[in-house]
C-alpha positions in Angstrom: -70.1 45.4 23.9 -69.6 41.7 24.1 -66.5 39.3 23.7 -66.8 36.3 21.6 -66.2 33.0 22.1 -62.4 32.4 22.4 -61.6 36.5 22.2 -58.5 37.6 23.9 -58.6 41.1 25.4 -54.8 42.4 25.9 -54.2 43.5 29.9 -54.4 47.8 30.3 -57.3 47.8 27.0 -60.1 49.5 27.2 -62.5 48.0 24.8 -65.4 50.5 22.9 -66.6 47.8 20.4 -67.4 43.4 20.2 -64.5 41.6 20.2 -65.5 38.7 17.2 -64.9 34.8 18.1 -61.5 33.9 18.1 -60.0 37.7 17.8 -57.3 39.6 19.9 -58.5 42.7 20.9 -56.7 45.9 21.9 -56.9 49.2 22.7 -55.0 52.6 24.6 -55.2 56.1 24.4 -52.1 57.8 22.8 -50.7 59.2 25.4 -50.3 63.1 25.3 -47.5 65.3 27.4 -48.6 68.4 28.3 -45.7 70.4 29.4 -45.8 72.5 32.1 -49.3 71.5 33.3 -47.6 69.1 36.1 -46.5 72.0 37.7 -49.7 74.0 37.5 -51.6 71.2 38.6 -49.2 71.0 41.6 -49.8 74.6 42.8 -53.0 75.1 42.1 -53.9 71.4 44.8 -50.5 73.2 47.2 -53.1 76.4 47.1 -56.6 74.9 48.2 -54.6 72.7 50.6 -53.6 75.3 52.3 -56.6 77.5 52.2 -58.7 74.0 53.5 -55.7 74.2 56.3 -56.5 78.2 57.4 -60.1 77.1 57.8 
């Protein structure tokens, strides 16, 4: 991957491919929601917390 001469990259991109001389180059994920997942994700790092905590 390389950035030409005079390429702008936009601030948060992550770039995959050459940005060409003179271009403006950006790139994001799409952001996904999964719902519910927050709150698995919570309980399952609550559970080894406390397992870590009872030794």
């Amino acid at each position: 991957v390389s950035i030409g001469k005079g390429g702008y990259i936009a601030s948060g991109s992550v770039i995959t491919e050459s940005v060409p001389d003179d271009a403006l180059a950006f790139g994001r994920a799409r952001q996904r929601t999964l719902p519910g997942k927050g709150k698995e994700l919570r309980e399952r790092f609550a559970s080894i917390s406390a397992a870590r905590k009872k030794g």
